[in-house]
mmCIF file as gemmi writes it, N, C-alpha and C atoms, coordinates in Angstrom:
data_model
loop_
_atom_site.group_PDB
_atom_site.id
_atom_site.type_symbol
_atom_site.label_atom_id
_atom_site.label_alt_id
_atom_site.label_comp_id
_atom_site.label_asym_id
_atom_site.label_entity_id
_atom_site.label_seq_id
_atom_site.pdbx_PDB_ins_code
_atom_site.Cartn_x
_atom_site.Cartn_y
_atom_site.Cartn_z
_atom_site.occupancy
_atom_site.B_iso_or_equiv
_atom_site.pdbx_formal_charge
_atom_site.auth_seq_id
_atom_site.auth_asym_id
_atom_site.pdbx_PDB_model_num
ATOM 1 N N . UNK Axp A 1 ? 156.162 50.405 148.23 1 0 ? 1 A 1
ATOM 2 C CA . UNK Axp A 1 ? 154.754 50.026 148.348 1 0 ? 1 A 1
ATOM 3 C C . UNK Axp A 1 ? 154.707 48.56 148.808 1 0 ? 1 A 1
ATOM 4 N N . UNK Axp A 2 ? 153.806 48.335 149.888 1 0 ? 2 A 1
ATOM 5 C CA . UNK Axp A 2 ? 154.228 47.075 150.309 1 0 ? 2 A 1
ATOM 6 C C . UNK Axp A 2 ? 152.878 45.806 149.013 1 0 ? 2 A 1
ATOM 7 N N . UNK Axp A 3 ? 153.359 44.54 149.127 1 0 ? 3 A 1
ATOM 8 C CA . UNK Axp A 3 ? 152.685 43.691 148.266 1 0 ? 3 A 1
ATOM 9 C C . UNK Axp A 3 ? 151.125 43.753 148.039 1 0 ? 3 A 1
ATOM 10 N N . UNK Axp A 4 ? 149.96 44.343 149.054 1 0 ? 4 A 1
ATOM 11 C CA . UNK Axp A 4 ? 149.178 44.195 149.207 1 0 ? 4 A 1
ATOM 12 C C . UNK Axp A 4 ? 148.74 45.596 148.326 1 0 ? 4 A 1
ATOM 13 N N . UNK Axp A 5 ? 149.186 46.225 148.623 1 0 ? 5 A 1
ATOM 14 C CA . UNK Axp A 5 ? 148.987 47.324 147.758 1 0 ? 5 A 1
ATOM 15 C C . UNK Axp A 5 ? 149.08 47.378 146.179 1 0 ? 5 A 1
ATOM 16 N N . UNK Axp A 6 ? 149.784 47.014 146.404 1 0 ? 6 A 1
ATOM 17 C CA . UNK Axp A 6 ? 150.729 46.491 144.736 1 0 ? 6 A 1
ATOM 18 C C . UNK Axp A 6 ? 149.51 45.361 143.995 1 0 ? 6 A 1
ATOM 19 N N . UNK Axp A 7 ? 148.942 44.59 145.203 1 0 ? 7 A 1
ATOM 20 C CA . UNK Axp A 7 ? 148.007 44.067 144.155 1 0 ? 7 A 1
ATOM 21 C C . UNK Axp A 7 ? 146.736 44.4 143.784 1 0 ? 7 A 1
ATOM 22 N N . UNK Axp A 8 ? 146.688 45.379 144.195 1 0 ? 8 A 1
ATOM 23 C CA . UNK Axp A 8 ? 145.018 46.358 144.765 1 0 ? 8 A 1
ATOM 24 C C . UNK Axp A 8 ? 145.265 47.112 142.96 1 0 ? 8 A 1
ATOM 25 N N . UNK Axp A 9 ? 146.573 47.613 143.153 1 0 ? 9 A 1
ATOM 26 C CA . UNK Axp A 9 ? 146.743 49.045 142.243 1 0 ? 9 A 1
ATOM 27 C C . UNK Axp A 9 ? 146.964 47.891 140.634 1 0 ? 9 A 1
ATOM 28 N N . UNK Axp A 10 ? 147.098 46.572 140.935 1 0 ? 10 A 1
ATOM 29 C CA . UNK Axp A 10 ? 147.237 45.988 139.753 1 0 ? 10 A 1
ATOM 30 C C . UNK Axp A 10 ? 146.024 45.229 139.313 1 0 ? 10 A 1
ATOM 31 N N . UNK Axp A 11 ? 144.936 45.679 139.683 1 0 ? 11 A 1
ATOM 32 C CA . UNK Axp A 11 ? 143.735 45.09 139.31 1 0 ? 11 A 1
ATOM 33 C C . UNK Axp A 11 ? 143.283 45.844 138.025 1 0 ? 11 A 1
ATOM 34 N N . UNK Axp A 12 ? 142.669 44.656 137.503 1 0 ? 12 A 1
ATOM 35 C CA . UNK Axp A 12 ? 142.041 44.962 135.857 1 0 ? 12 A 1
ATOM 36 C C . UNK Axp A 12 ? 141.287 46.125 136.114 1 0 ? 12 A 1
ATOM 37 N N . UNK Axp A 13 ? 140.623 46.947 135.837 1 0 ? 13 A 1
ATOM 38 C CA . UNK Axp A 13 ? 140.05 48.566 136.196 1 0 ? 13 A 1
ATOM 39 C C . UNK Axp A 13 ? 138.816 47.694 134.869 1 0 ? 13 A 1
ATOM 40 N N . UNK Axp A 14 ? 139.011 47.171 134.158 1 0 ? 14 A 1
ATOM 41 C CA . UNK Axp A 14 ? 137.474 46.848 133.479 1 0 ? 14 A 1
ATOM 42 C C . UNK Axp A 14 ? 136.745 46.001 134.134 1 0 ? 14 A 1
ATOM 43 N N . UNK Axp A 15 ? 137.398 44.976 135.023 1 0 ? 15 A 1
ATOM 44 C CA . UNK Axp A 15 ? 136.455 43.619 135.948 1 0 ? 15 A 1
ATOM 45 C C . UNK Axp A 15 ? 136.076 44.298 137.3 1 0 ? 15 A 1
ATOM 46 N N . UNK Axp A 16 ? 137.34 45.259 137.986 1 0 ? 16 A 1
ATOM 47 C CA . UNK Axp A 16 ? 137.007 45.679 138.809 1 0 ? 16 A 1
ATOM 48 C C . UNK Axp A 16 ? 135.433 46.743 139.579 1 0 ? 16 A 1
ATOM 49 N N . UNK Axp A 17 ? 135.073 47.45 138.586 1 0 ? 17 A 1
ATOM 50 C CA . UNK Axp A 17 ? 133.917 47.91 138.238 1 0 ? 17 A 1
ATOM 51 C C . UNK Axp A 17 ? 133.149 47.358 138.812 1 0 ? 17 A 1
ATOM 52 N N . UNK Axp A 18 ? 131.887 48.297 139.929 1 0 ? 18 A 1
ATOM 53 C CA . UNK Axp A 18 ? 130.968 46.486 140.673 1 0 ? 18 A 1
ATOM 54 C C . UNK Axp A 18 ? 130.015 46.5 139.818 1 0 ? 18 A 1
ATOM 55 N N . UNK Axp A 19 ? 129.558 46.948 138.876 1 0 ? 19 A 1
ATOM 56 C CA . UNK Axp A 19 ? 128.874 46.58 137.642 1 0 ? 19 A 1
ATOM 57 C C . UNK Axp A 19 ? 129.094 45.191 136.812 1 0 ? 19 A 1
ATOM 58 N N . UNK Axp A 20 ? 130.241 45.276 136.189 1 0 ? 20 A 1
ATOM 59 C CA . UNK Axp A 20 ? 130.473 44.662 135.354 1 0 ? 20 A 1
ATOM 60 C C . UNK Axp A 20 ? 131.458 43.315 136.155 1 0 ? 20 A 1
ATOM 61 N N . UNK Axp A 21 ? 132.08 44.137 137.247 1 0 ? 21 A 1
ATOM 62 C CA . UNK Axp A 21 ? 132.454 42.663 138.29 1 0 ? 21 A 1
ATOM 63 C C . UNK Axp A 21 ? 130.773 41.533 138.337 1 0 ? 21 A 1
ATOM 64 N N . UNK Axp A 22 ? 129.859 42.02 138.934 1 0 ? 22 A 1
ATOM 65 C CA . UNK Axp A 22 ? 128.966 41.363 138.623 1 0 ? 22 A 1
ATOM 66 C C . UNK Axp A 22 ? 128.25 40.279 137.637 1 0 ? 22 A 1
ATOM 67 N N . UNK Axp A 23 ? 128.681 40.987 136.235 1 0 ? 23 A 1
ATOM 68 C CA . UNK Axp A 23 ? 128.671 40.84 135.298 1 0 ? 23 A 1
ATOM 69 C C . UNK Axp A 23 ? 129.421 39.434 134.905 1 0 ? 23 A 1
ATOM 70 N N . UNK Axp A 24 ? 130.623 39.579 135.048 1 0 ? 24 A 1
ATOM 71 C CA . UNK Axp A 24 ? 132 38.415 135.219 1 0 ? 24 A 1
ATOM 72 C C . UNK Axp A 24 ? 131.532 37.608 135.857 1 0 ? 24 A 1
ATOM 73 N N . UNK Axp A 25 ? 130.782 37.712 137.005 1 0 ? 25 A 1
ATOM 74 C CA . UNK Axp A 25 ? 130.808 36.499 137.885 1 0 ? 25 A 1
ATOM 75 C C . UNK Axp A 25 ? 129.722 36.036 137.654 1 0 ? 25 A 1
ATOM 76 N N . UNK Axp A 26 ? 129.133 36.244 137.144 1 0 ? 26 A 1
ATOM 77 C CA . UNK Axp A 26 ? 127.541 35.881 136.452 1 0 ? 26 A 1
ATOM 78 C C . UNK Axp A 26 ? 128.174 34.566 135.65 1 0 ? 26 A 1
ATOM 79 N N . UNK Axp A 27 ? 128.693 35.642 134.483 1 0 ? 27 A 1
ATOM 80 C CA . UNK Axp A 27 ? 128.709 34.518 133.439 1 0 ? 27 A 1
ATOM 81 C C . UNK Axp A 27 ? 129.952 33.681 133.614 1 0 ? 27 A 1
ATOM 82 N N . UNK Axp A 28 ? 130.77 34.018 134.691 1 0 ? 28 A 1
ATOM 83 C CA . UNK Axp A 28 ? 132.143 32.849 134.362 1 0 ? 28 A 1
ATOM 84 C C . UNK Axp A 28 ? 131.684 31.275 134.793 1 0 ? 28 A 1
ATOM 85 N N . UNK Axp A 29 ? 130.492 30.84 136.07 1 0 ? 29 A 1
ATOM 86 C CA . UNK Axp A 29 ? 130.215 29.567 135.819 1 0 ? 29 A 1
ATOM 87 C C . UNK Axp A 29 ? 129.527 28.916 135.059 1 0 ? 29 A 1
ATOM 88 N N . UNK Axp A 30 ? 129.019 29.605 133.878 1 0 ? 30 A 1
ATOM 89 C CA . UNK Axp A 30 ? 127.918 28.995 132.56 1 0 ? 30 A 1
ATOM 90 C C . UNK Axp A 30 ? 128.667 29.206 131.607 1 0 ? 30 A 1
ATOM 91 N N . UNK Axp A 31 ? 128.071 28.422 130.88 1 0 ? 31 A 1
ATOM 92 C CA . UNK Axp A 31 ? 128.928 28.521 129.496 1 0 ? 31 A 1
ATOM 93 C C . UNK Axp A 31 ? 128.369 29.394 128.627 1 0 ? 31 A 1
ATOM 94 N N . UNK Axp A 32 ? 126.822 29.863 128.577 1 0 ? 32 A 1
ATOM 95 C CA . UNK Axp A 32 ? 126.839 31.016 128.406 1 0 ? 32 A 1
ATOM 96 C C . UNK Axp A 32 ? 125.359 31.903 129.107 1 0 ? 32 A 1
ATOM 97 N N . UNK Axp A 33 ? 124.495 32.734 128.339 1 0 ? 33 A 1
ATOM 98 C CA . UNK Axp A 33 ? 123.475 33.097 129.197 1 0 ? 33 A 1
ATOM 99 C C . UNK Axp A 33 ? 122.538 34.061 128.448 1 0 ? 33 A 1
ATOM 100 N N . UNK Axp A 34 ? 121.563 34.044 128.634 1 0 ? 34 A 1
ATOM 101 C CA . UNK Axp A 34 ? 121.051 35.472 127.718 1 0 ? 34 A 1
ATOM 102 C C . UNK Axp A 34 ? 120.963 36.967 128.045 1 0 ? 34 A 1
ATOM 103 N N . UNK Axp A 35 ? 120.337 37.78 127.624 1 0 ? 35 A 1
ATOM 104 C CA . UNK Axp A 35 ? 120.452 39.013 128.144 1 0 ? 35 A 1
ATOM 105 C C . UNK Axp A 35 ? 119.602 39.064 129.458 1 0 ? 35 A 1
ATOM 106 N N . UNK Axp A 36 ? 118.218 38.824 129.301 1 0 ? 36 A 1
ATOM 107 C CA . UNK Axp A 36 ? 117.151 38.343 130.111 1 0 ? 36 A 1
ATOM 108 C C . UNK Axp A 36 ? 117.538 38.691 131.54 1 0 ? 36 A 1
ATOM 109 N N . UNK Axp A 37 ? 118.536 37.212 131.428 1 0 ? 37 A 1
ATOM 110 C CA . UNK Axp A 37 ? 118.632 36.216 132.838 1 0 ? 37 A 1
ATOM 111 C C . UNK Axp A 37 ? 119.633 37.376 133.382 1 0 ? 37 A 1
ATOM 112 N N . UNK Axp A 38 ? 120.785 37.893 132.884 1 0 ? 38 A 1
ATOM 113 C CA . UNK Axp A 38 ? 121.717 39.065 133.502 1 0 ? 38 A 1
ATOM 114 C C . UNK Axp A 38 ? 120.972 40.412 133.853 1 0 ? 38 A 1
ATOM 115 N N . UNK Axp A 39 ? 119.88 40.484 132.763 1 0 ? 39 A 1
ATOM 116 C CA . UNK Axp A 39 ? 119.051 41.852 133.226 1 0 ? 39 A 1
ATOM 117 C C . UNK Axp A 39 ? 118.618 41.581 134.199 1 0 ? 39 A 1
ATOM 118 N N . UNK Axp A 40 ? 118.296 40.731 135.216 1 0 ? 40 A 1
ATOM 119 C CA . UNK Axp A 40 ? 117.227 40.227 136.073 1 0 ? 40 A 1
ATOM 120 C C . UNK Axp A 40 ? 118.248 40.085 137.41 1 0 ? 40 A 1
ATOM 121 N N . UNK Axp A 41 ? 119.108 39.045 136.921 1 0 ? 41 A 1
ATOM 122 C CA . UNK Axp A 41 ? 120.118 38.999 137.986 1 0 ? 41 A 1
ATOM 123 C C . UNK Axp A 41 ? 121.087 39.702 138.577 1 0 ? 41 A 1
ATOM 124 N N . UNK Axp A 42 ? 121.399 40.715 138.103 1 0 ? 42 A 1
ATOM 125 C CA . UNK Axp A 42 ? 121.912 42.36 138.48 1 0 ? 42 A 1
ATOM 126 C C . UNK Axp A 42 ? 121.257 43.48 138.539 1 0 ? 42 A 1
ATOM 127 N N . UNK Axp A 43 ? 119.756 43.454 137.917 1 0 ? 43 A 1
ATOM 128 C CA . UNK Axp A 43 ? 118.5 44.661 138.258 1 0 ? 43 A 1
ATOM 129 C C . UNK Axp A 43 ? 119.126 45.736 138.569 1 0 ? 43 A 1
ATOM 130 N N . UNK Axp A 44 ? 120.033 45.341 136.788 1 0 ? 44 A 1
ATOM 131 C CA . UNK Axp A 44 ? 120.544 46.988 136.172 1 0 ? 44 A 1
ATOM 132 C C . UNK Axp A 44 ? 119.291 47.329 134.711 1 0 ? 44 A 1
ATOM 133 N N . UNK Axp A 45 ? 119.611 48.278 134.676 1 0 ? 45 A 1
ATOM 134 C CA . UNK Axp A 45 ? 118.484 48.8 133.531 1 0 ? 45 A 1
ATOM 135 C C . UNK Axp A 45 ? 118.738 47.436 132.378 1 0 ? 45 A 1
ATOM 136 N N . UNK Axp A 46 ? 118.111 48.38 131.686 1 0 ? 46 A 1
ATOM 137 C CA . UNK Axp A 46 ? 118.432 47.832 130.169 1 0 ? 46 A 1
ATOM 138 C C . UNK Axp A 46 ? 120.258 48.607 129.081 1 0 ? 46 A 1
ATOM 139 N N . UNK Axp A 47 ? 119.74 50.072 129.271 1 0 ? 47 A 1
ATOM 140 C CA . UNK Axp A 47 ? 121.038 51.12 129.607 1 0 ? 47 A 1
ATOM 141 C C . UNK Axp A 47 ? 122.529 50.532 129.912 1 0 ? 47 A 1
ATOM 142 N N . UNK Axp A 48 ? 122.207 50.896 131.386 1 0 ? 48 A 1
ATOM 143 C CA . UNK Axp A 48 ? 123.111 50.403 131.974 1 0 ? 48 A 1
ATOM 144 C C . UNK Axp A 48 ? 123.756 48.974 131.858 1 0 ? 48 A 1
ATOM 145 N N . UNK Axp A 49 ? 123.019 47.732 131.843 1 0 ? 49 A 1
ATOM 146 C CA . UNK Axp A 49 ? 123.31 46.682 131.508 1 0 ? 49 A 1
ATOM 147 C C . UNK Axp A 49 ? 124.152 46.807 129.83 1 0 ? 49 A 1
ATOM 148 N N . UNK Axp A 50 ? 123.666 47.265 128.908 1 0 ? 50 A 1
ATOM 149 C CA . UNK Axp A 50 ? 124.007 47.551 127.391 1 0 ? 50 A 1
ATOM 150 C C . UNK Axp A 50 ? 125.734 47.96 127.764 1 0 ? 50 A 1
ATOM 151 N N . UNK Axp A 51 ? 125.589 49.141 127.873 1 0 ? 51 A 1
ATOM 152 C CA . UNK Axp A 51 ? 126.946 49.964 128.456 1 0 ? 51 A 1
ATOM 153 C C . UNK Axp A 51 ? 128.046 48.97 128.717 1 0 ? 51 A 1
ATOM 154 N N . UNK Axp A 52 ? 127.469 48.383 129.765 1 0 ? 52 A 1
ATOM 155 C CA . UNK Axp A 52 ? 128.676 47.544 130.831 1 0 ? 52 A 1
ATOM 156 C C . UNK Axp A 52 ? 129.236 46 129.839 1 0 ? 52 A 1
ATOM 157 N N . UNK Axp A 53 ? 128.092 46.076 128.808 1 0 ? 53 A 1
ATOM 158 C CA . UNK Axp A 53 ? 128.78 44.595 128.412 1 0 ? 53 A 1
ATOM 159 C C . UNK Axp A 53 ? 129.461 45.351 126.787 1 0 ? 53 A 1
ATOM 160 N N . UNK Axp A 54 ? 128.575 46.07 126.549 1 0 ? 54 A 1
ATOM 161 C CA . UNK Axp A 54 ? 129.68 46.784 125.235 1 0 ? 54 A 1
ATOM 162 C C . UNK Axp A 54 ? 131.091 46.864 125.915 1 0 ? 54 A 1
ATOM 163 N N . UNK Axp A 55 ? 131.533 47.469 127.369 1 0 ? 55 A 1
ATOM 164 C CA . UNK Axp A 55 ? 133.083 47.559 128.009 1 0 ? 55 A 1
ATOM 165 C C . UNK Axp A 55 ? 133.983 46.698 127.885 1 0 ? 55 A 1
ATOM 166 N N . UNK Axp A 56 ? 132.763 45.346 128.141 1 0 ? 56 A 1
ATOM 167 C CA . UNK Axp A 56 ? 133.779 44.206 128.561 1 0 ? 56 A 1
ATOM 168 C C . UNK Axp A 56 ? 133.599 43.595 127.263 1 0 ? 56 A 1
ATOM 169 N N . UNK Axp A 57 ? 132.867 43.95 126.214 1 0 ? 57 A 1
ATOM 170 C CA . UNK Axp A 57 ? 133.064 43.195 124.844 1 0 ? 57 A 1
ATOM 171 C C . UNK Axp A 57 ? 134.065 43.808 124.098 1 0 ? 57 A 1
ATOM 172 N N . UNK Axp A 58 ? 134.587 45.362 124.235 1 0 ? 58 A 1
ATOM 173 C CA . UNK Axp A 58 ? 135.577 46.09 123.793 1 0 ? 58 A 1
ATOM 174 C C . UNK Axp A 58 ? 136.615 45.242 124.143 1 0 ? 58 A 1
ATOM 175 N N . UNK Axp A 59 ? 136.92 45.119 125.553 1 0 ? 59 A 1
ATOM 176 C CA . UNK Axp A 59 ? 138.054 44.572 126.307 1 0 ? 59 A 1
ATOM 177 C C . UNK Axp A 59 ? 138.055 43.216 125.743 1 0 ? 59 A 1
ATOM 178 N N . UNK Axp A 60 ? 137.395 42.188 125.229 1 0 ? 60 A 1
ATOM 179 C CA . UNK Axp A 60 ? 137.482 41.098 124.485 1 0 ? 60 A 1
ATOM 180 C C . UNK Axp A 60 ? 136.988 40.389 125.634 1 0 ? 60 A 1
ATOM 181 N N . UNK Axp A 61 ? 136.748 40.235 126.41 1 0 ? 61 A 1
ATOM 182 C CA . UNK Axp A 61 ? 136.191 39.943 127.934 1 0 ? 61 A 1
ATOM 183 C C . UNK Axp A 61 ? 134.883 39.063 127.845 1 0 ? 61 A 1
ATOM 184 N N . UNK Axp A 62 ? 134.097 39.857 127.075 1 0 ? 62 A 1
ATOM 185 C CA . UNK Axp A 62 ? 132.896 38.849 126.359 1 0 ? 62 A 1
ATOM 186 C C . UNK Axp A 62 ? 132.133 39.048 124.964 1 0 ? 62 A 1
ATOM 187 N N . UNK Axp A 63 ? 131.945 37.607 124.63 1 0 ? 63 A 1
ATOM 188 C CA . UNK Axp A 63 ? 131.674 37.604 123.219 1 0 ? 63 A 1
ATOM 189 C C . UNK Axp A 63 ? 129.545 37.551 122.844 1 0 ? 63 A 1
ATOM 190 N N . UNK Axp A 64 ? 129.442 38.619 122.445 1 0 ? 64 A 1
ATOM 191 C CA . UNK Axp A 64 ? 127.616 38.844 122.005 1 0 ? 64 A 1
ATOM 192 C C . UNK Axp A 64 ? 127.709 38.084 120.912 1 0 ? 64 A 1
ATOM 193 N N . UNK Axp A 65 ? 126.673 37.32 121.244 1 0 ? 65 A 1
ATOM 194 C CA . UNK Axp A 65 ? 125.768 36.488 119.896 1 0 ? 65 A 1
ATOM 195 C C . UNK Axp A 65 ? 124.407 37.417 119.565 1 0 ? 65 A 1
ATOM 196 N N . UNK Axp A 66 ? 123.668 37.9 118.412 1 0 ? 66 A 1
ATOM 197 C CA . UNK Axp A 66 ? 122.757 38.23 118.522 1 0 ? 66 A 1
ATOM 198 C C . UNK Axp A 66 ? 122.077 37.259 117.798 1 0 ? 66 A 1
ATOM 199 N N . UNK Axp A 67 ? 120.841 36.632 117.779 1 0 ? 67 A 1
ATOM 200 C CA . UNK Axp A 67 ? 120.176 35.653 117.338 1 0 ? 67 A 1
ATOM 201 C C . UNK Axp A 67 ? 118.595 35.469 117.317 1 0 ? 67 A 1
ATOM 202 N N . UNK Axp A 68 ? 118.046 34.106 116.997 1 0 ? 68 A 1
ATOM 203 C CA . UNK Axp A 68 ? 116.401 34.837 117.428 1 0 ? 68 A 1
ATOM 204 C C . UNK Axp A 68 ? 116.238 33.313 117.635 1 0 ? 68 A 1
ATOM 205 N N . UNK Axp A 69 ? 115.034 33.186 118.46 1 0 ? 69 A 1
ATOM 206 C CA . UNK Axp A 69 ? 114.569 31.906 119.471 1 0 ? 69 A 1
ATOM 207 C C . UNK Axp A 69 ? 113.339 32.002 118.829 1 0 ? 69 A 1
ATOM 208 N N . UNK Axp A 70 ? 112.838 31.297 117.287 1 0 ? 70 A 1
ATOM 209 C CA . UNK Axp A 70 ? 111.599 31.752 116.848 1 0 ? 70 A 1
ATOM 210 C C . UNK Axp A 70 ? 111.791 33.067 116.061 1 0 ? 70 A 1
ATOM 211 N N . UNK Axp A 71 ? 110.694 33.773 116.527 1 0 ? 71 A 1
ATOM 212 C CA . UNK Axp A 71 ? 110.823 35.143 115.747 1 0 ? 71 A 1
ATOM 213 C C . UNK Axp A 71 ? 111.202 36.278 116.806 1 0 ? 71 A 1
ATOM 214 N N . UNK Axp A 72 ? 111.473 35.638 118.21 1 0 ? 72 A 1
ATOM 215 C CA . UNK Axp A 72 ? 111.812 36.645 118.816 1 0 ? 72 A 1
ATOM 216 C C . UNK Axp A 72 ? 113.736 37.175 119.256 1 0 ? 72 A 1
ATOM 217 N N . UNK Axp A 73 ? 113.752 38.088 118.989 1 0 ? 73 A 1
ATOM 218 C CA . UNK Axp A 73 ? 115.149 38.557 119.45 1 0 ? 73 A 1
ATOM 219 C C . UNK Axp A 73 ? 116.082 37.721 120.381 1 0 ? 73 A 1
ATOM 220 N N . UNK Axp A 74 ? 116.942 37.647 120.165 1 0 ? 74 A 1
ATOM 221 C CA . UNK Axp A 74 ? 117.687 36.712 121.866 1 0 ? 74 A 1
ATOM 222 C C . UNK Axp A 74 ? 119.11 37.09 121.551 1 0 ? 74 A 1
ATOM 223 N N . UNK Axp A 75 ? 119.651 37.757 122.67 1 0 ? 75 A 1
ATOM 224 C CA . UNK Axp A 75 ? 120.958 37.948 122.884 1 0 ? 75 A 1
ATOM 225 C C . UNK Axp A 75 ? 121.578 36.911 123.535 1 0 ? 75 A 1
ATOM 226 N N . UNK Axp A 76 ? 122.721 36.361 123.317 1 0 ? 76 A 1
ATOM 227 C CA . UNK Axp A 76 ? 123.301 35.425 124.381 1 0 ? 76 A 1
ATOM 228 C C . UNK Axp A 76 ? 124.636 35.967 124.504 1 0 ? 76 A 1
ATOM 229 N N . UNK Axp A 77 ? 125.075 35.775 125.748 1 0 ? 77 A 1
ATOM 230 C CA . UNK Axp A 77 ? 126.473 36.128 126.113 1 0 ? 77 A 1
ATOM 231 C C . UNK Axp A 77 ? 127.525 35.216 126.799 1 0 ? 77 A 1
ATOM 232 N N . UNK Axp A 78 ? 128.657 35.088 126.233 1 0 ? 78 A 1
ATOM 233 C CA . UNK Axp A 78 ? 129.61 33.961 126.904 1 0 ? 78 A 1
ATOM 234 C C . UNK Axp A 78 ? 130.854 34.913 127.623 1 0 ? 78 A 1
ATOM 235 N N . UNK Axp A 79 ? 131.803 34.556 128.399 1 0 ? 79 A 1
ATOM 236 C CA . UNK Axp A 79 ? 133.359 34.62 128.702 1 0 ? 79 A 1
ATOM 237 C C . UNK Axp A 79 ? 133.616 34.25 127.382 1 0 ? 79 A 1
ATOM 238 N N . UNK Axp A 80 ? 134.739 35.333 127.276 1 0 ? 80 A 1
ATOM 239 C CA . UNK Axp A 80 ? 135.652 34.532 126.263 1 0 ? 80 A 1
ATOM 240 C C . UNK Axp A 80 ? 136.418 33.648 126.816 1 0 ? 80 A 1
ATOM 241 N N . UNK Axp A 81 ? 137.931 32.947 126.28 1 0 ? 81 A 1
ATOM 242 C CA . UNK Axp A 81 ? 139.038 32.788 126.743 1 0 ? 81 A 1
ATOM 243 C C . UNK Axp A 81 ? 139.499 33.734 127.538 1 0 ? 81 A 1
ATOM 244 N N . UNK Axp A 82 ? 140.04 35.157 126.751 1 0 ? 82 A 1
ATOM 245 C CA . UNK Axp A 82 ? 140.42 36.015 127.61 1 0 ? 82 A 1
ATOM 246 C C . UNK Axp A 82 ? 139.807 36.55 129.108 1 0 ? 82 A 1
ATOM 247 N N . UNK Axp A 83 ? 138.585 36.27 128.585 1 0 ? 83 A 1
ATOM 248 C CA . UNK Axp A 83 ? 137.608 37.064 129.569 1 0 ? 83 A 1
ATOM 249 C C . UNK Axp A 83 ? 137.53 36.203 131.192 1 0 ? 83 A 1
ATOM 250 N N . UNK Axp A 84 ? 137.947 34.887 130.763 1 0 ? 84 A 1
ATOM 251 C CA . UNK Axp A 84 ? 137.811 33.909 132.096 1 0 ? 84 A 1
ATOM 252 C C . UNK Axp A 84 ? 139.738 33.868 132.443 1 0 ? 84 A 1
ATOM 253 N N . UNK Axp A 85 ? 140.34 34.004 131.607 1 0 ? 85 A 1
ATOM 254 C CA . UNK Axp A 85 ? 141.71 34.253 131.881 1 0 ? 85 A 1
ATOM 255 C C . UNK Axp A 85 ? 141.561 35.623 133.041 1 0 ? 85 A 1
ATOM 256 N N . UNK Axp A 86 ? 141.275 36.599 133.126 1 0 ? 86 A 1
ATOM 257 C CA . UNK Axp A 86 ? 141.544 37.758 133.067 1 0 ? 86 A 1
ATOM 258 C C . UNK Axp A 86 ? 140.597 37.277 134.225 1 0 ? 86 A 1
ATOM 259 N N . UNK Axp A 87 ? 139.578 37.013 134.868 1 0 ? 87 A 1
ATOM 260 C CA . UNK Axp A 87 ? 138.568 36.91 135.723 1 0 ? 87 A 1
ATOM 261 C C . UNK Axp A 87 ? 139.326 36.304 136.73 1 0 ? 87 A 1
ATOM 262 N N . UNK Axp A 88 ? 140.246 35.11 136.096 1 0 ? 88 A 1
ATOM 263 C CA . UNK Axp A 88 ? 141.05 34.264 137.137 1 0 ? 88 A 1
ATOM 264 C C . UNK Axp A 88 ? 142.203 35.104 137.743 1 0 ? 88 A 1
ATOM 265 N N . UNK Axp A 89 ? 142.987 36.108 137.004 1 0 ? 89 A 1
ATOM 266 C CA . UNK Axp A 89 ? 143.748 36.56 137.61 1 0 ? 89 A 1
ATOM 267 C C . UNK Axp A 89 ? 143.175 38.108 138.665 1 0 ? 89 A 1
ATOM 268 N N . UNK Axp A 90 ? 141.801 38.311 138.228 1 0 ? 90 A 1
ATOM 269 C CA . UNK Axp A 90 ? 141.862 39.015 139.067 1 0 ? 90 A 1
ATOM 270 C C . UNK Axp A 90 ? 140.93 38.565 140.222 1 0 ? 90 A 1
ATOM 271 N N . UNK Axp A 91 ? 140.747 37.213 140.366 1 0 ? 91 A 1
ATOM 272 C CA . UNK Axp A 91 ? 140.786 36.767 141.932 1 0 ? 91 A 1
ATOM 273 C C . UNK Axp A 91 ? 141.612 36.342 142.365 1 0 ? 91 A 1
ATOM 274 N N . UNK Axp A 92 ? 142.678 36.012 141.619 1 0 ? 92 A 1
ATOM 275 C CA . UNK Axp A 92 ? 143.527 35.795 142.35 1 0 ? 92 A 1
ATOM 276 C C . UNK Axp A 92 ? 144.696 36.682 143.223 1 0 ? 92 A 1
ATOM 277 N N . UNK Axp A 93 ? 144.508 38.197 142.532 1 0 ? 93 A 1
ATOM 278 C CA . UNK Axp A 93 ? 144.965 39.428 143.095 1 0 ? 93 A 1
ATOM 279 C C . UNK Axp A 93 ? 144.355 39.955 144.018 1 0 ? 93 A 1
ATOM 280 N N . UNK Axp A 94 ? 142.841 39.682 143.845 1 0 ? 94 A 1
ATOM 281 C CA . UNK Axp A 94 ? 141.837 40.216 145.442 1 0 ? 94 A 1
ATOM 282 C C . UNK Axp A 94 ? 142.275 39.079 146.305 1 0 ? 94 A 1
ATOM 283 N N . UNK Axp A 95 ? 142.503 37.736 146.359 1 0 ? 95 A 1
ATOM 284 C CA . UNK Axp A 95 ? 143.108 36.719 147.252 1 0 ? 95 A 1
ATOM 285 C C . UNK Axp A 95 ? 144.185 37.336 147.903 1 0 ? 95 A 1
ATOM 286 N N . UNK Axp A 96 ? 145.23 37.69 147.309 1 0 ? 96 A 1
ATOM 287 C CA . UNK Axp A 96 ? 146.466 38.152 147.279 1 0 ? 96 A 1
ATOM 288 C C . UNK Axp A 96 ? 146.242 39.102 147.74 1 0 ? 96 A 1
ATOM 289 N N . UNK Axp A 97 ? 145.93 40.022 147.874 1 0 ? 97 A 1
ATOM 290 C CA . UNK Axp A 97 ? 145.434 41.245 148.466 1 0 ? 97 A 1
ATOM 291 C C . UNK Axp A 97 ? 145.221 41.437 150.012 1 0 ? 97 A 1
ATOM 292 N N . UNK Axp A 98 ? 144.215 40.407 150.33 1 0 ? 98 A 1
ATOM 293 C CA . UNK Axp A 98 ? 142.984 40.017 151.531 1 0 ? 98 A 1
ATOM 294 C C . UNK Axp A 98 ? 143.457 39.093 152.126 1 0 ? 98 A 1
């Protein structure tokens, strides 16, 4: 298998996703973000949005705060460590790749 391949077939399968790739690249330049601003900025459901970050919160990928701003609800969401580790290597395998 030549190298390019090899780095295609070695991509994370949880970042890779164009959901939740989205997702990653959202939050890897903030330090963190609320639900809100990601529901809005990927104009994925509510569903769908839920789904995709429970994946990457399984995967340790990102860490949910649930909290309240007043009396109202507020989710916030960060990268973990892992989650920006794991973000870096897999641009650096689509680099490698392309």
């Amino acid at each position: 298998m030549n190298e390019k391949l090899r780095a295609i077939s070695q991509l994370d399968r949880v970042i890779h996703e164009p959901g939740r790739l989205m997702i990653v690249s959202l939050l890897f330049p903030v330090e963190q973000c609320d639900f809100l601003y990601l529901l809005n900025a990927t104009e994925m459901n509510k569903g769908n949005l839920s789904s995709h970050l429970s994946k990457l919160e399984e995967a340790g990928y990102v860490q949910v705060e649930k909290t309240y701003r007043g009396k109202v609800p507020l989710t916030l969401l960060r990268l973990t460590r892992n989650g920006r580790v794991a973000f870096d290597a897999y641009r650096n395998r689509m680099k490698s790749a392309f």
